[in-house]
C-alpha positions in Angstrom: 93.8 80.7 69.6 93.0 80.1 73.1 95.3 81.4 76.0 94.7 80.8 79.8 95.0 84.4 82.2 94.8 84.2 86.1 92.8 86.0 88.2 93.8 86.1 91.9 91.2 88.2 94.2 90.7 88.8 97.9 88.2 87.3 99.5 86.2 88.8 102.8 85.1 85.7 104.8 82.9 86.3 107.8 85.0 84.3 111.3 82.9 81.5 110.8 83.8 81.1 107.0 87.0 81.8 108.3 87.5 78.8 110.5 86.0 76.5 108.0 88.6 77.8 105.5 91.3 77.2 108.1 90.1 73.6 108.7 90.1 72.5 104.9 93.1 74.0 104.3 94.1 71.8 107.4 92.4 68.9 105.6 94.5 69.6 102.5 98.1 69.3 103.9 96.6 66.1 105.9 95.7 64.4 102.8 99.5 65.8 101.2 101.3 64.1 104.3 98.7 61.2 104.1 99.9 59.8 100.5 103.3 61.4 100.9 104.3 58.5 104.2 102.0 55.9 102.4 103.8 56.1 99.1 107.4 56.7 100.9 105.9 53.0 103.0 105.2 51.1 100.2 107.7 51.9 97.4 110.2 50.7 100.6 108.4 47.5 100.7 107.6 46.8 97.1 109.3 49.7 95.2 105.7 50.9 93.8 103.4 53.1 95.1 99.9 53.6 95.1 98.6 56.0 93.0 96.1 59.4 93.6 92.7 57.1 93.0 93.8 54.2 95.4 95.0 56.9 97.9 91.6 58.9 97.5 89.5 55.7 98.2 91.4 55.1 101.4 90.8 58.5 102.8 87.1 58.3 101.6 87.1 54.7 103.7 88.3 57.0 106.9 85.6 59.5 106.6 83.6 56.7 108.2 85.8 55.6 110.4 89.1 57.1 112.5 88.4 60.4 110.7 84.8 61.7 110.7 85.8 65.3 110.6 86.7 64.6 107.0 82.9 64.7 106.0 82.5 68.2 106.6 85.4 68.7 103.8 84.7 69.0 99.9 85.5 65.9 98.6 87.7 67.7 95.8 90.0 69.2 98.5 92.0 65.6 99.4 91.5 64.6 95.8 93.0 67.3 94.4 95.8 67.2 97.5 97.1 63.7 96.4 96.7 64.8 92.6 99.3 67.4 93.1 101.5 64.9 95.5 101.6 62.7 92.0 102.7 65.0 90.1 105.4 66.4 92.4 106.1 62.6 93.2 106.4 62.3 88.9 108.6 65.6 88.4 111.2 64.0 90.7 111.8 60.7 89.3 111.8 62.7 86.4 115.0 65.0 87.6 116.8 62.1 88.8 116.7 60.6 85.9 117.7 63.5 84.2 120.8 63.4 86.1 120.0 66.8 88.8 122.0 67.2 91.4 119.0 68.2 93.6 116.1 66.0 92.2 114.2 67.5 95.3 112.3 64.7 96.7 108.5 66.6 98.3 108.4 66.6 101.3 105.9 66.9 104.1 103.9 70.0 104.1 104.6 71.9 108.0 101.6 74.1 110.0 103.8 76.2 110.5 105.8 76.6 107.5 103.5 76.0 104.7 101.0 78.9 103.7 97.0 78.2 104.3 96.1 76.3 100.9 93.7 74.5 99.6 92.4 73.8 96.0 88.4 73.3 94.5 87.4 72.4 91.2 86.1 74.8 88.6 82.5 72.9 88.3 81.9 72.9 92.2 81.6 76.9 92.7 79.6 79.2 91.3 79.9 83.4 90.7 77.7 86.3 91.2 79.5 89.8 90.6 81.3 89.7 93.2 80.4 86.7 94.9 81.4 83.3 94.9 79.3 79.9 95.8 81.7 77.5 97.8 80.2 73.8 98.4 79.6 73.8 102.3 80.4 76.9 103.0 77.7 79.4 100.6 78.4 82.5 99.7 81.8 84.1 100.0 82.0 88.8 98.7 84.9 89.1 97.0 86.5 92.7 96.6 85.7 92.4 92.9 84.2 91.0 89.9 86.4 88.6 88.1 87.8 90.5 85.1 87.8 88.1 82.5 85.0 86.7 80.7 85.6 83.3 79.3 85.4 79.4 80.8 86.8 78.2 84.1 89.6 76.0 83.7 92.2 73.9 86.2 91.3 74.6 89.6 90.3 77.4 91.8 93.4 77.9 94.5 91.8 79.3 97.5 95.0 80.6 100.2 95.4 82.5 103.2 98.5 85.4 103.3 99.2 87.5 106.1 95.7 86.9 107.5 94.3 88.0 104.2 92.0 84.9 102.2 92.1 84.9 98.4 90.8 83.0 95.5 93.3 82.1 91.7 90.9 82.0 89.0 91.9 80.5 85.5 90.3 81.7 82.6 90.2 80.3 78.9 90.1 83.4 76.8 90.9 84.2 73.3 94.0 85.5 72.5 93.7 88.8 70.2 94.4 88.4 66.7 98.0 89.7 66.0 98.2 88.9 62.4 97.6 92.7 61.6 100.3 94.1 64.0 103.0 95.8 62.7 106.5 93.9 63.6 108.2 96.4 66.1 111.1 95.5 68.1 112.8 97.0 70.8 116.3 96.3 72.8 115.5 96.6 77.1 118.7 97.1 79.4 117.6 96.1 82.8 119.2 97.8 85.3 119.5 99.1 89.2 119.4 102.7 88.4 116.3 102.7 86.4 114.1 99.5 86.1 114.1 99.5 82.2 115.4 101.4 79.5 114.6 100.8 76.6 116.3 101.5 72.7 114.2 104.4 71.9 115.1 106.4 74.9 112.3 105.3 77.2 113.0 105.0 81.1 110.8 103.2 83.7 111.7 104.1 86.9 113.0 102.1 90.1 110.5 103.2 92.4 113.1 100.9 95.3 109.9 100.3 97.5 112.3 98.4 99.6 114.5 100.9 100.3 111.8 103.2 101.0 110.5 101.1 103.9 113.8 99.8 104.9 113.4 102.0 108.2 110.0 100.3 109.0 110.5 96.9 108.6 114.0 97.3 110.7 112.0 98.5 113.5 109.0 96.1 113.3 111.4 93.0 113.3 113.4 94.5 116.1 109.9 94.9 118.2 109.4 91.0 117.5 112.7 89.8 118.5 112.0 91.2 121.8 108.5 89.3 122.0 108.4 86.3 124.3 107.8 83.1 122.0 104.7 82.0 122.1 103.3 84.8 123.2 100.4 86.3 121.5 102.5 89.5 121.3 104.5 88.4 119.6 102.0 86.6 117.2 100.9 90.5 116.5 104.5 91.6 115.7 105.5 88.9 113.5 102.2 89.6 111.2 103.4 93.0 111.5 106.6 92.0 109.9 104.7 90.0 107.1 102.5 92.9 106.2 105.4 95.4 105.8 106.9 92.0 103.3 103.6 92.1 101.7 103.4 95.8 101.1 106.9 95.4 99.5 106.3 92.6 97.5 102.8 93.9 96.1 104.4 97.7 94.9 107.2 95.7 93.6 105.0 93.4 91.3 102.5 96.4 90.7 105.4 98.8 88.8 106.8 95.7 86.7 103.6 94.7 85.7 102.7 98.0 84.6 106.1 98.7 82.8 105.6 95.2 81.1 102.2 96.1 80.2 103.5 99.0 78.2 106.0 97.4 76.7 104.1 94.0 75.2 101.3 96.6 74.2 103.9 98.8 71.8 106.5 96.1 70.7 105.9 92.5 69.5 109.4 91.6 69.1 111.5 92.3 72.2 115.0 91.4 73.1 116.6 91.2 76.8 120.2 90.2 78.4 120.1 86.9 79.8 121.0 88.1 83.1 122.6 85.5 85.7 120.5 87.3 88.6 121.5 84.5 91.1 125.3 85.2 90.2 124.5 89.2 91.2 123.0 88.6 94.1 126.5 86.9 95.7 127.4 90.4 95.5 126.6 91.9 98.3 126.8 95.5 97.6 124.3 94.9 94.7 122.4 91.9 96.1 119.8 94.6 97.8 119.2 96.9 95.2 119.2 93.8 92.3 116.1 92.3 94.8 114.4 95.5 94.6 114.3 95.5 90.7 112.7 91.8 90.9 114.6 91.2 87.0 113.7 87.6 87.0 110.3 88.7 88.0 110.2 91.3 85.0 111.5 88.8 82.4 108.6 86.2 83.4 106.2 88.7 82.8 107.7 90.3 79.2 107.7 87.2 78.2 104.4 85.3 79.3 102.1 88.9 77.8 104.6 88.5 74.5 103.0 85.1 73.7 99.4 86.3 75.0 99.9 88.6 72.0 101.6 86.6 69.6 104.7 88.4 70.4 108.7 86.9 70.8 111.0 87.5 73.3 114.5 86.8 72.4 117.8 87.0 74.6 121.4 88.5 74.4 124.9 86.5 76.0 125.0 88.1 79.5 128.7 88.3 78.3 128.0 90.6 75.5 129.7 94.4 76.7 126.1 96.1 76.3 127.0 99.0 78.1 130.9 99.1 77.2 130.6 98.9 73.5 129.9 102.0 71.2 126.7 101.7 68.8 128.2 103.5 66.3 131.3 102.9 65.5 131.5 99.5 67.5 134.8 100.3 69.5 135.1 99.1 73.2 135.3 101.0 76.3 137.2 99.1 78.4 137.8 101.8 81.3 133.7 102.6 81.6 133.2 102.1 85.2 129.6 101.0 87.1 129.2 104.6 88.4 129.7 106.5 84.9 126.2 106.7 83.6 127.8 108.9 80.5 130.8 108.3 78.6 132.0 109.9 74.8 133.4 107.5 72.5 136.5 107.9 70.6 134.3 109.0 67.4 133.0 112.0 69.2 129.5 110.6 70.1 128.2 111.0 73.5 126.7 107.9 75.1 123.8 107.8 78.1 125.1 104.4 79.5 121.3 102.6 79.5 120.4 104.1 76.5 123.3 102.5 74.6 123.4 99.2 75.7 119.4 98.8 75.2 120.8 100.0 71.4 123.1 97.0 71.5 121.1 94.6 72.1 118.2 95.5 70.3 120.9 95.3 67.1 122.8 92.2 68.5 119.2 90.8 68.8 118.7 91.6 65.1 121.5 89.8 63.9 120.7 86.7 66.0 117.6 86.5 65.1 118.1 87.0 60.9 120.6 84.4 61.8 118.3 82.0 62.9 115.5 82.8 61.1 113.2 83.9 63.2 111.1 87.3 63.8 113.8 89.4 63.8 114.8 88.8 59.9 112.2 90.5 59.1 113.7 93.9 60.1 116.9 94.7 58.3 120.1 94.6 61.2 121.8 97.9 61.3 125.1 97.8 59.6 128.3 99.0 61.5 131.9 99.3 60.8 133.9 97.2 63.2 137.7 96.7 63.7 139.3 93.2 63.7 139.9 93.7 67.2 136.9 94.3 68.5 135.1 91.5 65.9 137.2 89.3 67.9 137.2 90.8 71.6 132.9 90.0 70.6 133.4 86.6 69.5 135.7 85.5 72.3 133.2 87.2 75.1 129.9 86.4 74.4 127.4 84.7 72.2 123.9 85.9 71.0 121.3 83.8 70.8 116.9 84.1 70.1 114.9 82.2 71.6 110.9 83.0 69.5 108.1 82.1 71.6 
């Protein structure tokens, strides 16, 4: 089976590669805006509207004429502009007739807003190592080799952040054979304390890189509020301010995607809570440290290297009590508070909170999953004795469900 991995990698333009990059990246959101006001004009007028190929021939038609600055661009950059504009023109009839209350018409792309972006297609480049051919432009180091041996597919994204030029390589690999791997499963609690636990007592750390440079990017935004706008002082502070956001972001994606790694390279069958992240963050004593933990973030990635591997992730009611409910004897502890990272149950067993809910689900998961039939039935649920009351406090506040990818 064939599976598509991304490759993103910095580029180090010389100035003059860097102003070309600037100006097709320009040429790009021209093109967006372009098709965006001439389909917005004609489906007003006729209620259809042209499509990517009629759009392209009309900015190929201005090349000659009001827009000769357009020749100097790749011809894939406005094509593939107004290819993208279809699609996102396509996705929101699509919503509205799905009945969304925010179909989210597209909108105009800003300078100012809108990151430096610009797309190329795969047969229109060429590598070296740790080079890359672009048309009109030459050759362009990279900081490294691309990592993946296999076909180009898509398109290669080439974008500008915090002053800092990269390239978004797809590559058609093939997926390794999992037909031999032994079915293990394991139950993750994602939490604010630690980033993961997991059922067999394993911990991943919150390394909190935003509250380590909390201090830092305080004072670096309140050096550019006193900046004069406009000024190119200002200019300097506010990419100041983007690089500490960068530096954040960048730790923050590094530990989840090496706790991920370890976790889809040990365990094929993994089940998670099905957090409502956006709910936690209207809390706003949690709403900082549940950013810093990037959950959403760490449930994309569990489950995108799961199906790289032939894995399944599957996914536990947010309602079900994780942490409140004993794995042994299946009793309820409705006094545990959110600070009490221990608690005993009435059978005499001593509980690490994390620990015990990642047992929970992993079982709940179990159950689901025999339920429905998927991976999970072929490991044996562990059996429990249970009260009538709490069989009914469970069924009252939560569901279970799998979802096998």
């Amino acid at each position: 089976m064939l599976i598509q991995k991304s490759h993103k990698i910095q580029l180090l333009p010389n100035n003059a590669q860097k102003a070309r990059l600037v100006e097709w990246a320009g040429a790009h959101r021209f093109a967006y805006n372009f098709g965006l006001e001439r389909k917005k004009a004609e489906y007003e007028a006729t209620d259809k509207s042209p499509g990517a190929y009629a759009l392209a021939v009309e900015i190929t038609a201005m090349k000659h004429s009001t827009h000769p600055w357009l020749a100097g661009v790749p011809k894939s950059v406005p094509r593939l502009a107004l290819q993208q504009l279809d699609v996102a023109y396509s996705n929101f009839f699509r919503r509205v007739k799905n009945g969304a209350t925010k179909p989210g018409f597209p909108r105009f792309k800003s300078r100012k807003r809108d990151h430096l972006v610009f797309h190329l297609e795969t047969d229109t480049i060429a590598l070296d190592g740790n080079k890359v051919r672009i048309p009109k432009l030459g050759w362009i180091r990279m900081c490294q080799p691309l990592r993946f041996g296999g076909r180009l597919v898509g398109s290669i994204a080439i974008s500008e952040q915090v002053d800092k030029w990269s390239a978004s390589f797809s590559v058609e690999v093939e997926a390794p054979n999992s037909s031999e791997r032994q079915v293990r499963e394991v139950g993750i609690d994602l939490g604010v304390k630690t980033l993961a636990t997991t059922s067999d007592g394993r911990e991943f750390r919150n390394p909190r890189h935003g509250k380590q440079l909390e201090d830092l990017l305080s004072r670096a935004q309140r050096q550019l509020a006193r900046k004069k706008p406009g000024s190119r002082r200002r200019q300097k502070a506010k990419l100041r301010v983007q690089r500490i956001h960068k530096r954040i972001t960048d730790r923050r994606t590094d530990a989840i995607h090496q706790a991920t790694a370890r976790i889809s390279g040990k365990y094929n069958v993994v089940y998670l809570e099905d957090l409502n992240v956006s709910g936690m963050m209207q809390n706003h004593h949690l709403a900082r440290a549940v950013v810093d933990t990037s959950m959403r973030e760490f449930r994309r990635q569990v489950e995108y290297k799961e199906r790289w591997r032939g894995g399944a992730v599957g996914f536990v009611d947010r309602w079900f009590p994780s942490s409140k409910l004993c794995s042994v004897c299946g009793c309820i502890n409705d006094t545990l508070a959110l600070a009490d990272r221990e608690w005993t149950c009435d059978c005499g067993v001593h509980h690490l909170r994390d620990v015990n809910a990642a047992i929970n689900i992993l079982n709940a998961g179990r159950l689901a999953g025999a339920a429905r039939g998927g991976l999970a039935e072929r490991t044996q649920p562990m059996k429990r004795e249970r009260s009538d009351v709490n069989q009914t406090t469970m069924g009252e506040k939560g569901t279970l469900l799998v979802l096998a990818i």
